[in-house]
N, C-alpha and C positions, 0 to 999 in steps of 0.2 A: 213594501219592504224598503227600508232604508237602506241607501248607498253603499257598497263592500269595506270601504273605506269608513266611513262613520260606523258602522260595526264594528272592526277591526278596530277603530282608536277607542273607543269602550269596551269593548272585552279586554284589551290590552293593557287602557288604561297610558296610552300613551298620546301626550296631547303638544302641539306647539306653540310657543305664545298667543301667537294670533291665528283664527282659523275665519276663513272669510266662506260664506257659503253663499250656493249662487245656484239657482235653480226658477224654472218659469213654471213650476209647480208649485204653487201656494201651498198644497195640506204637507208636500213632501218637504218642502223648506219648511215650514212647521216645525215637524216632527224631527226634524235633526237639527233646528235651532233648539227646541225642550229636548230632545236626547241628549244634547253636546254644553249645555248649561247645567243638568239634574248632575253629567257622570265629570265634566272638566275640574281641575283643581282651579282654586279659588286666584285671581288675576289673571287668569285665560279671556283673551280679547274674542270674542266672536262679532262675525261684521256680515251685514247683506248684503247683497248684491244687486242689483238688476230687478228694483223693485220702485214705481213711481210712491213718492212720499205720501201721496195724497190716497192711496188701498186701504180699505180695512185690512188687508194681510200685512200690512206693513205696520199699521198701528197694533196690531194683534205683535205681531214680533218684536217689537219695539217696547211688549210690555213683558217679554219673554228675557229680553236682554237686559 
């Protein structure tokens, strides 16, 4: 399940310039890098976090952003 918070700003629809997401779970940072790009209005910055450059979860995200 995704974060209460990342539910709540999609069901609400309520997003902030920038949303930086940061988690040491690869499928869960995933899944609310693709939830938070499919539902954000268009110029909404999303940014990773705490992820070495060099992961396929990072190039994976990196082609989500």
């Amino acid at each position: 399940a995704l974060p209460i918070l990342v539910r709540w700003m999609v069901a609400n629809k309520v997003f902030p310039k920038v949303i930086n997401v940061h988690s040491f779970n690869p499928d869960r940072a995933k899944r609310m890098v693709s939830d938070l790009v499919a539902a954000a209005p268009e110029g909404t910055e999303i940014k990773m976090w705490r992820f070495d450059p060099h992961t396929d979860i990072t190039k994976e995200l990196e082609q989500l952003l």
